[in-house]
RODO-2510 file (C-alpha; in nm, 4 decimals, decimal comma):
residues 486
     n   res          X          Y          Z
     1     x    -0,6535    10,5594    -1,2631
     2     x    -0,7480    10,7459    -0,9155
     3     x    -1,1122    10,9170    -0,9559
     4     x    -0,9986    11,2689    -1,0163
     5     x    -0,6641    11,2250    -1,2039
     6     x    -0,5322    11,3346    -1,5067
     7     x    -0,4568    11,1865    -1,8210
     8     x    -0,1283    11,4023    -1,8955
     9     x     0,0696    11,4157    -2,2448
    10     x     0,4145    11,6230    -2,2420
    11     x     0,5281    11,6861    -2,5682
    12     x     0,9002    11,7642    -2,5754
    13     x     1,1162    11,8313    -2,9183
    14     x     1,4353    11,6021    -2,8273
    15     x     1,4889    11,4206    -2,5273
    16     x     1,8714    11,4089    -2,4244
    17     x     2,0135    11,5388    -2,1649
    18     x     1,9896    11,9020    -2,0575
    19     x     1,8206    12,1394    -1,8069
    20     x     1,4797    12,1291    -1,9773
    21     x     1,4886    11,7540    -2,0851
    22     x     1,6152    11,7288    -1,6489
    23     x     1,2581    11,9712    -1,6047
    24     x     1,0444    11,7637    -1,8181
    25     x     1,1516    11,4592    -1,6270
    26     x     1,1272    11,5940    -1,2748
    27     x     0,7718    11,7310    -1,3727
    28     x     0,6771    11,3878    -1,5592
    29     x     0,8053    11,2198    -1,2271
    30     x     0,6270    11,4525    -0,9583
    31     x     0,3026    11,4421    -1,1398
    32     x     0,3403    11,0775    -1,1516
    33     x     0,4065    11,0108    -0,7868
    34     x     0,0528    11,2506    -0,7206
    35     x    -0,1201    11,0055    -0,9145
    36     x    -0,1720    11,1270    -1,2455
    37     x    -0,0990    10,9115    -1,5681
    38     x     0,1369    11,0514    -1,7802
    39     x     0,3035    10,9922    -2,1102
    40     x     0,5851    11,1698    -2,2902
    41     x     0,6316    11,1949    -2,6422
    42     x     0,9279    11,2986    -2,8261
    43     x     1,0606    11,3078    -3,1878
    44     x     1,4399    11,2155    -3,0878
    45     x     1,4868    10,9568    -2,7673
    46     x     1,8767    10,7668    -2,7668
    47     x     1,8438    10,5034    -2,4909
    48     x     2,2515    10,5984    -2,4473
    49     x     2,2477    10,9578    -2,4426
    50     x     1,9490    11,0513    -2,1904
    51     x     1,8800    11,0899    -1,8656
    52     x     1,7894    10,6880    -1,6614
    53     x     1,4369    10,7672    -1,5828
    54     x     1,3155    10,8108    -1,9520
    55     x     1,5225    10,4828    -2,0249
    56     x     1,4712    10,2259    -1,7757
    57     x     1,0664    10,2091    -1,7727
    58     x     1,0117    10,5013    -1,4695
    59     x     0,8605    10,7126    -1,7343
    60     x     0,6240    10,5874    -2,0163
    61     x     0,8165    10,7586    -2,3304
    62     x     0,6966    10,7617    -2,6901
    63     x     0,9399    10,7704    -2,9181
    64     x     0,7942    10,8671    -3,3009
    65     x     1,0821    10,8964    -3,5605
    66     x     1,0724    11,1868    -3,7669
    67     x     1,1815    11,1463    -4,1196
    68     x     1,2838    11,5051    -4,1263
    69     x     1,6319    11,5591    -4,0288
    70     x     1,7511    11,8554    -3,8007
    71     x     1,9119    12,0043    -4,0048
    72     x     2,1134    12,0255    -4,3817
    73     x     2,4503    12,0877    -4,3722
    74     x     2,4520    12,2777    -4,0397
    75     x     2,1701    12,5157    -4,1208
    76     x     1,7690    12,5454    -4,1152
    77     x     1,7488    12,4266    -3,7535
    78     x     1,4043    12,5690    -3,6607
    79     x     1,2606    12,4987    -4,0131
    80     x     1,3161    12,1231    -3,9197
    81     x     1,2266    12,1942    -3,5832
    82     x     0,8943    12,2853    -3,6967
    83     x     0,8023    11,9920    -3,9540
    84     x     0,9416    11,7596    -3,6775
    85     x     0,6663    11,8738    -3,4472
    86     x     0,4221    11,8499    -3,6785
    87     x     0,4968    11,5125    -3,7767
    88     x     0,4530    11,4208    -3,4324
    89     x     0,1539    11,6404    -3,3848
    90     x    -0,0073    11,3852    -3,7071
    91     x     0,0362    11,1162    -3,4512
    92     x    -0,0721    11,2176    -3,1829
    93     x    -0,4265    11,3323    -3,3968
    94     x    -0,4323    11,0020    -3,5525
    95     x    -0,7433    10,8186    -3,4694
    96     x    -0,5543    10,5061    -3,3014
    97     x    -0,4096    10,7742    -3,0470
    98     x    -0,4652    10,7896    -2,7168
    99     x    -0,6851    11,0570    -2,5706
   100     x    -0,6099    11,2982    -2,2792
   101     x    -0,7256    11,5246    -2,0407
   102     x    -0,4867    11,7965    -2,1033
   103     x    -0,1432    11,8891    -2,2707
   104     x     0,1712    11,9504    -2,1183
   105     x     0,3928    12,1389    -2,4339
   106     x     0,7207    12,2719    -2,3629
   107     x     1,0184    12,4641    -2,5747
   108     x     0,8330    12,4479    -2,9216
   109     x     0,4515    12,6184    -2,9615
   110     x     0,4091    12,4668    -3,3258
   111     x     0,1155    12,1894    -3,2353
   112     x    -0,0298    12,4053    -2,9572
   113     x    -0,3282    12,4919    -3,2312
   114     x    -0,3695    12,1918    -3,3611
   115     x    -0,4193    11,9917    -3,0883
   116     x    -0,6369    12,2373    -2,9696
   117     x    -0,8298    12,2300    -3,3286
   118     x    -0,7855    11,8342    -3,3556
   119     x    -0,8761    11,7189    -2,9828
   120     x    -1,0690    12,0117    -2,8705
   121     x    -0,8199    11,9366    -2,5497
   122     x    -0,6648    12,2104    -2,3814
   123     x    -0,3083    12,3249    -2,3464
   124     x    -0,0989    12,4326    -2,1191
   125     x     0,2503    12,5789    -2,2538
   126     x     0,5629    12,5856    -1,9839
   127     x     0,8209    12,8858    -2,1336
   128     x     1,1771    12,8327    -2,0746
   129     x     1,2801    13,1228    -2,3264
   130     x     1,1402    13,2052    -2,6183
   131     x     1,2779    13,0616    -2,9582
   132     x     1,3429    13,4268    -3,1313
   133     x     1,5503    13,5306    -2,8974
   134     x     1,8160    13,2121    -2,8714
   135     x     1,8309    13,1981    -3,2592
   136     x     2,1298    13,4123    -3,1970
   137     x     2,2806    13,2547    -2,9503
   138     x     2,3534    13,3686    -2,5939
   139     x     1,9832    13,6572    -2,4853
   140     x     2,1863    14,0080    -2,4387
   141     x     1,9335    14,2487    -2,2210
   142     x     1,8678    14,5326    -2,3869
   143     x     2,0201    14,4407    -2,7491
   144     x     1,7652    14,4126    -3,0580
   145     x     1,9454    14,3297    -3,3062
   146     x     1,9876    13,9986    -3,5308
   147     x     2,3107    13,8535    -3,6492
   148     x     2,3097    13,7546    -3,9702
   149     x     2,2005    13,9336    -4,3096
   150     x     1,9090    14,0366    -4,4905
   151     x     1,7894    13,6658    -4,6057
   152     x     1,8199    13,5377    -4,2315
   153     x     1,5617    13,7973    -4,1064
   154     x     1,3658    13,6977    -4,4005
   155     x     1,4180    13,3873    -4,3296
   156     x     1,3396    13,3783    -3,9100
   157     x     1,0165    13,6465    -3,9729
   158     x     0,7508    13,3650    -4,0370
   159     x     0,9176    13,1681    -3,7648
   160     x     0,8796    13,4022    -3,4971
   161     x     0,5223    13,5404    -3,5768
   162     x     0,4620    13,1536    -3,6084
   163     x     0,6078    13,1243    -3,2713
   164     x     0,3936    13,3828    -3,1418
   165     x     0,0957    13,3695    -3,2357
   166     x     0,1007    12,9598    -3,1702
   167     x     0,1901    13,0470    -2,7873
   168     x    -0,1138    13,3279    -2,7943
   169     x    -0,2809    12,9667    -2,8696
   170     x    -0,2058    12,7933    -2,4963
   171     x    -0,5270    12,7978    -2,2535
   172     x    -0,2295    12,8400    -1,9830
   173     x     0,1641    12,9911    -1,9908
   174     x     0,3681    12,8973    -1,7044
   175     x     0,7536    13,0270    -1,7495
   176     x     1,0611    12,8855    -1,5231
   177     x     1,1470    13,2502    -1,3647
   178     x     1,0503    13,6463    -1,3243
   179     x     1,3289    13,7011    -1,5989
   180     x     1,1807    13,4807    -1,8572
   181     x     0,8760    13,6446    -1,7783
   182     x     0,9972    14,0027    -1,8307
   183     x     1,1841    13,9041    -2,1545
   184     x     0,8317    13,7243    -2,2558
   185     x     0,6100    14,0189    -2,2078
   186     x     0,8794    14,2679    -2,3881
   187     x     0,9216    14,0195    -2,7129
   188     x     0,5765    13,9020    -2,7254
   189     x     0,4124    14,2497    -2,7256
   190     x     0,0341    14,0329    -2,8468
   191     x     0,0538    13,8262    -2,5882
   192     x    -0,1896    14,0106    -2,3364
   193     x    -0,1345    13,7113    -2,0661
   194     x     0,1131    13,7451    -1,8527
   195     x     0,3117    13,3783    -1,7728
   196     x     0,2608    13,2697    -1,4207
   197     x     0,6543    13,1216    -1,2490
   198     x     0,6652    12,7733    -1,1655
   199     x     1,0200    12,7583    -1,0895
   200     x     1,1522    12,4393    -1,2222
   201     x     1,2321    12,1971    -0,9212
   202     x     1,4586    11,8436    -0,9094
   203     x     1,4381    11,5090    -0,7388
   204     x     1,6329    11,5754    -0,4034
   205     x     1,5883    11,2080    -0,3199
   206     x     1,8159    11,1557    -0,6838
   207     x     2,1254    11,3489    -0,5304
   208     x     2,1418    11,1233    -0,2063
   209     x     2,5210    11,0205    -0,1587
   210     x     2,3976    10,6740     0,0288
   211     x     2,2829    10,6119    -0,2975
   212     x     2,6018    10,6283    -0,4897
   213     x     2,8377    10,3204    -0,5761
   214     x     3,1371    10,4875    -0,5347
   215     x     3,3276    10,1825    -0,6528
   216     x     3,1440    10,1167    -1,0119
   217     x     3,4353    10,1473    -1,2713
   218     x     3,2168    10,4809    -1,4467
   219     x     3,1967    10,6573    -1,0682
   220     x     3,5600    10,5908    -0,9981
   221     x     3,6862    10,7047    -1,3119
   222     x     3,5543    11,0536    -1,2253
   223     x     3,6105    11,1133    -0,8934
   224     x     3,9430    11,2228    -0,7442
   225     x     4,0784    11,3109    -0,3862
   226     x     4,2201    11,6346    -0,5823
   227     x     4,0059    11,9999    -0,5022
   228     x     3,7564    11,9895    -0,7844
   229     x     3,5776    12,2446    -0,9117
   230     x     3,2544    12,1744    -1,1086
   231     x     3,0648    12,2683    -1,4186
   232     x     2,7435    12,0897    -1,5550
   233     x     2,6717    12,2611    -1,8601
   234     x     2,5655    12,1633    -2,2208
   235     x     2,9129    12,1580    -2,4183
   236     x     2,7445    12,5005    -2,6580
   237     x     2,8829    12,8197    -2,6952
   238     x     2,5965    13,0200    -2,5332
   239     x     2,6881    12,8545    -2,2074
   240     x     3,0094    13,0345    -2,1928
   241     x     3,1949    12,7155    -1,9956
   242     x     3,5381    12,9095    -2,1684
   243     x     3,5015    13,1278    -1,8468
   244     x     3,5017    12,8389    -1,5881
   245     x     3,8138    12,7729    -1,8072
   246     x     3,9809    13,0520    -1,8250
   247     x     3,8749    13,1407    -1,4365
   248     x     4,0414    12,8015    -1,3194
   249     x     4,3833    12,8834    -1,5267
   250     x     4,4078    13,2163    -1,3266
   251     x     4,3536    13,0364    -1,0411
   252     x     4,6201    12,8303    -1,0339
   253     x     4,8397    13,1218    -1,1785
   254     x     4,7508    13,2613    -0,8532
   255     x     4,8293    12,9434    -0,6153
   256     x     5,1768    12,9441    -0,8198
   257     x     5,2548    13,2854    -0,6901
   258     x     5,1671    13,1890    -0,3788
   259     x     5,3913    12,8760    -0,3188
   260     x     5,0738    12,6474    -0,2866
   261     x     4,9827    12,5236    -0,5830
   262     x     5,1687    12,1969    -0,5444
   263     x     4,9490    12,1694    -0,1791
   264     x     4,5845    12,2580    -0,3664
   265     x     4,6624    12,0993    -0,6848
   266     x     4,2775    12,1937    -0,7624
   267     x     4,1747    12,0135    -1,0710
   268     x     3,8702    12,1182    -1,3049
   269     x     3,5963    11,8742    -1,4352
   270     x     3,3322    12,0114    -1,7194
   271     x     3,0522    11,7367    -1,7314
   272     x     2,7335    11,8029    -1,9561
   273     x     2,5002    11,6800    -2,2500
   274     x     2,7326    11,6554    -2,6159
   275     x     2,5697    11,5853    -2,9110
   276     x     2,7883    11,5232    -3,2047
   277     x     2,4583    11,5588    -3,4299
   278     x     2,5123    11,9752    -3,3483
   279     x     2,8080    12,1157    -3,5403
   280     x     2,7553    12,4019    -3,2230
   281     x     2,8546    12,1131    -2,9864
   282     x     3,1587    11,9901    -3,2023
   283     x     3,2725    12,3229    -3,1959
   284     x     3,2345    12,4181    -2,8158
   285     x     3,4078    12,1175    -2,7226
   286     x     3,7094    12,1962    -2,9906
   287     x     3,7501    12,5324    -2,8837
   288     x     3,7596    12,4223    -2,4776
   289     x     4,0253    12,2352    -2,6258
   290     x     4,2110    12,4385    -2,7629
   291     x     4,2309    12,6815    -2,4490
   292     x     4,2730    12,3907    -2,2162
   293     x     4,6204    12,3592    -2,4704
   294     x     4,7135    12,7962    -2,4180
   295     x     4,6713    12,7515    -2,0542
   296     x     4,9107    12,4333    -2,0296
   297     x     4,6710    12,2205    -1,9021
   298     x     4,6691    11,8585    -1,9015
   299     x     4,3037    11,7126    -1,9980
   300     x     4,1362    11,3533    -2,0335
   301     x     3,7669    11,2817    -2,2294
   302     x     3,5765    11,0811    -2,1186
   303     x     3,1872    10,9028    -2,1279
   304     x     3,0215    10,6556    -1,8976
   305     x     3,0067    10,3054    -2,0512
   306     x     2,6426    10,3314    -2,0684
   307     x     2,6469    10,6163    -2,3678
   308     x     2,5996    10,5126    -2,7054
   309     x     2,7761    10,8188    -2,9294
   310     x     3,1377    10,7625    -2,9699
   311     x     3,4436    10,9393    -2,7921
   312     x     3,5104    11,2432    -3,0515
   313     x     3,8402    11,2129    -3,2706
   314     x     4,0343    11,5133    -3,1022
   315     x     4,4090    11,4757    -3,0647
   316     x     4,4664    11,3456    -2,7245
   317     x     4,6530    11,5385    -2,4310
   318     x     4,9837    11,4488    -2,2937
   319     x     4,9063    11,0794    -2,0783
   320     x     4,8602    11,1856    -1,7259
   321     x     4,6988    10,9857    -1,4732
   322     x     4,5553    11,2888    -1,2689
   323     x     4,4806    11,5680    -1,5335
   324     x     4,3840    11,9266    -1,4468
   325     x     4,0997    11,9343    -1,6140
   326     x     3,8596    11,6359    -1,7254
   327     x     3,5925    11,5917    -1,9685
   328     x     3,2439    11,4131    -1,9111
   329     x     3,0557    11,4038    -2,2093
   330     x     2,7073    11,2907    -2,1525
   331     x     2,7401    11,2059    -1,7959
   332     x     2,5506    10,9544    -1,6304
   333     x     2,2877    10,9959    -1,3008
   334     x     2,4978    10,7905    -1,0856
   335     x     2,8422    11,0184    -1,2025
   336     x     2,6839    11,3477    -1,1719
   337     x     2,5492    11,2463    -0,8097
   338     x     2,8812    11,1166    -0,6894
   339     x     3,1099    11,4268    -0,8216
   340     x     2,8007    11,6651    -0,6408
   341     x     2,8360    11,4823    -0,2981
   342     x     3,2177    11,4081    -0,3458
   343     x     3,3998    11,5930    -0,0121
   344     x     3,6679    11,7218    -0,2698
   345     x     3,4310    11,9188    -0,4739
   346     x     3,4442    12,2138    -0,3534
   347     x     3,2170    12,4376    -0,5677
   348     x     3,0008    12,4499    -0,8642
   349     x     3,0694    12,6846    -1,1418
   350     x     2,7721    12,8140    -1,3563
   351     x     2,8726    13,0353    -1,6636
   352     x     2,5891    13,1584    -1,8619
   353     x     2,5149    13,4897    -1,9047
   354     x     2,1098    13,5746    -1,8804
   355     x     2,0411    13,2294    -1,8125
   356     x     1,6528    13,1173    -1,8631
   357     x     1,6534    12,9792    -1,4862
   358     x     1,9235    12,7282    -1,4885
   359     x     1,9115    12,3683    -1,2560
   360     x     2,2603    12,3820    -1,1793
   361     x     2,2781    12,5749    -0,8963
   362     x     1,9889    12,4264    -0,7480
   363     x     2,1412    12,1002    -0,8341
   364     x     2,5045    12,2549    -0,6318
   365     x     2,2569    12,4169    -0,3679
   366     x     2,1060    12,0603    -0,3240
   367     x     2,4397    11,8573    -0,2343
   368     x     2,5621    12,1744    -0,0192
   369     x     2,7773    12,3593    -0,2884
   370     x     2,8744    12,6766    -0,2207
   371     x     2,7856    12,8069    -0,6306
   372     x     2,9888    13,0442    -0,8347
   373     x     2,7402    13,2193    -1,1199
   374     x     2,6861    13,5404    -1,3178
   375     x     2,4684    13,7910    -1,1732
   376     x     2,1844    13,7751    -1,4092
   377     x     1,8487    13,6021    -1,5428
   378     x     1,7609    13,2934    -1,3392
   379     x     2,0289    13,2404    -1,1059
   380     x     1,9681    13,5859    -0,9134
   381     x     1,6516    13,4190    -0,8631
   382     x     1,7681    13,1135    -0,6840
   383     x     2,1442    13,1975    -0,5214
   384     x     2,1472    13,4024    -0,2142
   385     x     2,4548    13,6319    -0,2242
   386     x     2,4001    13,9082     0,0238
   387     x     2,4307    13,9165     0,3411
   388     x     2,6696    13,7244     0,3598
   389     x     2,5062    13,5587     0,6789
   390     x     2,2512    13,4233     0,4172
   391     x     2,5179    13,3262     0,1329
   392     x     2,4195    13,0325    -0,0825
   393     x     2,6462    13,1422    -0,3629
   394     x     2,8455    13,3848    -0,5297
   395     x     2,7005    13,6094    -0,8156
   396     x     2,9435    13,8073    -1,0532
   397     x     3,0055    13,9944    -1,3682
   398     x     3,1207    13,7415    -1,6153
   399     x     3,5488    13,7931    -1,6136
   400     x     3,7684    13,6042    -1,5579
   401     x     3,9757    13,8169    -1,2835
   402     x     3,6786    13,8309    -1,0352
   403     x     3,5697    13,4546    -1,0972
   404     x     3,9280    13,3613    -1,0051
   405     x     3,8899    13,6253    -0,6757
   406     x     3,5774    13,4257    -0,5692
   407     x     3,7610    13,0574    -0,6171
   408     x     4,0123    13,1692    -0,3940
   409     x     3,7708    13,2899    -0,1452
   410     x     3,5712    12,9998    -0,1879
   411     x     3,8400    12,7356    -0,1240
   412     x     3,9416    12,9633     0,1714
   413     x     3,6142    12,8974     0,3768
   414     x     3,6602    12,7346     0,7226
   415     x     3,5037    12,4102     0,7657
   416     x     3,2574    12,5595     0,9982
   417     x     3,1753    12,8081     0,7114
   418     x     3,1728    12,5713     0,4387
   419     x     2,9205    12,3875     0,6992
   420     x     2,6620    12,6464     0,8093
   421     x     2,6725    12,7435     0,3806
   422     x     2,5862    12,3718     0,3073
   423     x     2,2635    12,3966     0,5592
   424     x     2,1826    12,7463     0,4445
   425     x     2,1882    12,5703     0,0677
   426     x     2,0305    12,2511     0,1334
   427     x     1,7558    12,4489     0,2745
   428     x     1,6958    12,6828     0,0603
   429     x     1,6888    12,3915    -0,2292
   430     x     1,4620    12,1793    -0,0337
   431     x     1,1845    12,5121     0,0490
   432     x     1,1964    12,6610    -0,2838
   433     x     1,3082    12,4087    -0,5875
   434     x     1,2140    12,0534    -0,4654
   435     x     0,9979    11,8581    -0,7069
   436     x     0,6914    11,8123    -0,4644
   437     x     0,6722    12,2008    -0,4739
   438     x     0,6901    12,1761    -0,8948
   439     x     0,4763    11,9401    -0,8908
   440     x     0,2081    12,0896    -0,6708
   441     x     0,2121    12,4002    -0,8667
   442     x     0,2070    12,1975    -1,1942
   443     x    -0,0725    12,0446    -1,0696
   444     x    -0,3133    12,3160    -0,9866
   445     x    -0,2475    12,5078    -1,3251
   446     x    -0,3194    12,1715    -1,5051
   447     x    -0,6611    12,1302    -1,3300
   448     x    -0,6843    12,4508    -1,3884
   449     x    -0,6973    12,4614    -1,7757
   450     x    -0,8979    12,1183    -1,7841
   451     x    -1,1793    12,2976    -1,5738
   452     x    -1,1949    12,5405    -1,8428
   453     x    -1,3736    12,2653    -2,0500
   454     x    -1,3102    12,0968    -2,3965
   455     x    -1,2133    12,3550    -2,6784
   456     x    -1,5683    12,4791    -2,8481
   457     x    -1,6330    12,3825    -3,2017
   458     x    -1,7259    12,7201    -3,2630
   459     x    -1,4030    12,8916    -3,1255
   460     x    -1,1749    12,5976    -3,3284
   461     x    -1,3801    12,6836    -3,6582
   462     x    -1,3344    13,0138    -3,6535
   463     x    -0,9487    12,9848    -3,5976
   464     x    -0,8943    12,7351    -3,8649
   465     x    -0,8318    12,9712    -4,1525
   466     x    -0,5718    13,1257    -3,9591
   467     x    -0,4055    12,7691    -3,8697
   468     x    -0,3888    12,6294    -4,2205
   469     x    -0,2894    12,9928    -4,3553
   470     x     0,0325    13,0148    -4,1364
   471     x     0,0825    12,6289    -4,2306
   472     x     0,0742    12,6824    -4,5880
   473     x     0,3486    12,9651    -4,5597
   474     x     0,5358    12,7403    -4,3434
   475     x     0,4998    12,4741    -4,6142
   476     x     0,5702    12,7061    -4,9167
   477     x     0,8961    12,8048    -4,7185
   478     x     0,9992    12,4842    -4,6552
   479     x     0,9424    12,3689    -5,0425
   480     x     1,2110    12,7092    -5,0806
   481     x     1,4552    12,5810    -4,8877
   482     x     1,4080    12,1860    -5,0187
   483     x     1,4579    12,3605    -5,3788
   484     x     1,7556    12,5673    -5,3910
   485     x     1,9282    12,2902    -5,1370
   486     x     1,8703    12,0319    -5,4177
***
């Protein structure tokens, strides 16, 4: 190792494929590449349902199996969230572990004091939302309240003051935008620190067309010489992909009035991380479905040959060779870069509401997409929309009606506006959310918290009491909820 570099350890929950497993492994790669050794570790790691560099030896991952499960029968997610990271956290204290210079912990807070108490290492913690607030599903701004009865706020109240007062733990809090930071200081009212933005940034060199065998049997099965409109999302409910949907039906109801549908013939393709593990994920996909079926749309399901979890058992759509709207479940690097550089797509849809930050636009903005997104949390952050001189995107409400508006002005551009919005993107992508700039900025705040200096004896003492206390209420929960399951 370089005189100087770091000895890095991210700790991530589960590493599939989504926009913070895509962060982890941009940030894992850029620090990397500046010289630093790194190693990831992980209590869930499929070799056919993540993303290439975690599987083919670019990254150094550490997968150690949890005997807990995730959940039983659909419920107690973050319960088995916690005892999964804790069971990891035993490893990584055991005496034939490794040793580090600093921790990189991301999404869950639960080791943050005990590595802190174990290692005397410090921590740094990267918030992409907090936990409390997605237990509900999709953030609303503004809205307080909890779904669910009396037992499930009985139920999440340890969890979140665990949640807390574990973060409160970190030596450093980065977060992945000014929103997340706003909802952090208003739901964390103990936290005195205030999260510095790192904006999450991506491999530009990974979205190169050149790169791209167009003619591998998984690329050419996706691609089409049809107008294609885009959507990477995670098949969940939260991410609201119904409204790319339901946006793209009213869009063609619109070329049919118009006597050029036939002409267009635009088609639809929703490609993202699906998990048949999460009943959430069985039941996005099912209800996409189901509308694709109301809106007369022809559909096809599909998975590169690479993934490991099975095609789900859904009853198939009428055969058509060229249907409106395609599935790719658990998409592959090589797919997503080809239908992002494709010349027929012309435009990436993003859907969630209050988004965290979101990659996907950057990810559009990268290839020269003109991006369609709601007009909150990250994505006002990283798509231009006024003036229009400056336009890297297109932010609105969340309806149907004016999503279908801004498809039809979007496939209306001139190719010398579709051009001059491609260079306006590109460049914005390249300045603001490239992973050199992540990295560089992950960088400093990790030397950062190492020059603070190992974790004093007397300052891990004195916190003890307060560790084992909120572990022993974890525990006498969990024995609860093992009891009156059995």
């Amino acid at each position: 190792m370089n005189p100087g570099k770091l000895r890095i350890a991210f700790i991530h929950p589960d590493l599939g494929i989504g926009g913070a497993e895509r962060l982890v492994v941009d940030a894992a790669l850029g620090l990397q590449k500046l010289g630093h050794s790194v190693d990831i570790y992980t209590s869930h790691h499929d070799p056919g349902h993540c993303f290439e560099e975690t599987r083919n030896g670019t990254l150094r991952v550490h997968h150690v199996r949890s005997p807990f499960p995730r959940a039983i029968k659909g419920k107690f997610h973050i319960l088995f969230s916690h005892a999964r990271q804790l069971h990891l956290t035993a490893h990584l204290l055991s005496p034939s572990a490794p040793s580090y210079d600093v921790y990189f912990v991301d999404q869950l807070s639960t080791c943050i004091p005990f590595l802190r108490l174990g290692t005397h290492t410090r921590v740094l913690f990267y918030c992409h939302f907090p936990d409390k607030l997605l237990a509900d599903g999709a953030y609303v701004d503004g809205d307080g309240k909890r779904n669910g009865g009396f037992l499930k706020c009985i139920y999440r109240l340890p969890m979140d003051t665990w949640e807390e007062w574990t973060t409160k733990q970190a030596d450093t809090i980065l977060a992945n935008s000014r929103f997340t930071v706003g909802v952090f200081r208003k739901h964390f009212p103990s936290i005195q620190t205030t999260p510095r933005v790192v904006y999450p940034g991506i491999n530009l060199d990974a979205y190169a067309s050149l790169d791209v065998n167009r003619a591998h049997p998984d690329v050419a099965r996706v691609l089409s010489n049809r107008p294609t409109l885009l959507s990477l999302n995670r098949f969940e409910q939260k991410k609201n992909i119904s409204l790319a949907m339901d946006a793209f039906a009213l869009l063609r109801r619109y070329l049919t009035i118009k006597g050029t549908l036939k002409k267009l013939n635009p088609r639809l393709v929703l490609a993202g991380g699906w998990d048949p593990r999460l009943l959430d994920n069985e039941k996005t996909l099912q209800t996409l479905l189901n509308n694709a079926k109301l809106h007369g749309l022809t559909y096809a399901i599909t998975t590169p040959s690479t993934s490991t979890v099975a095609l789900p058992d859904f009853p198939p759509s009428p055969e058509t060779a060229e249907p409106d709207v395609l599935f790719l479940l658990n998409f592959s690097t090589a797919q997503r870069s080809a239908l992002l550089t494709s010349p027929s797509t012309l435009a990436l849809l993003y859907t969630p509401t209050n988004e965290h930050f979101g990659i996907g636009p950057v990810e559009g903005m990268a290839c020269g997409l003109p991006v369609l997104a709601c007009n909150s949390g990250g994505p006002t952050e990283s798509i231009v929309d006024n003036p229009p001189s400056q336009r890297t995107g297109w932010l609105q409400r969340p309806g149907p009606g004016v999503w279908a508006d801004a498809l039809i002005e979007i496939l209306g551009l001139s190719p010398a506006q579709r051009k001059a919005l491609a260079e306006r993107a590109r460049r914005r992508a390249r300045e603001k959310f490239g992973m050199e700039a992540m990295a560089r900025d992950l960088e400093y705040a990790l030397e950062e918290t190492v020059a603070l200096g190992r974790v004093p004896t007397r300052a891990a003492a004195a916190a003890l009491w307060g560790v084992w206390a909120a572990l022993a209420l974890l525990l006498v929960l969990f024995a609860y909820v093992v009891q009156a399951l059995v």
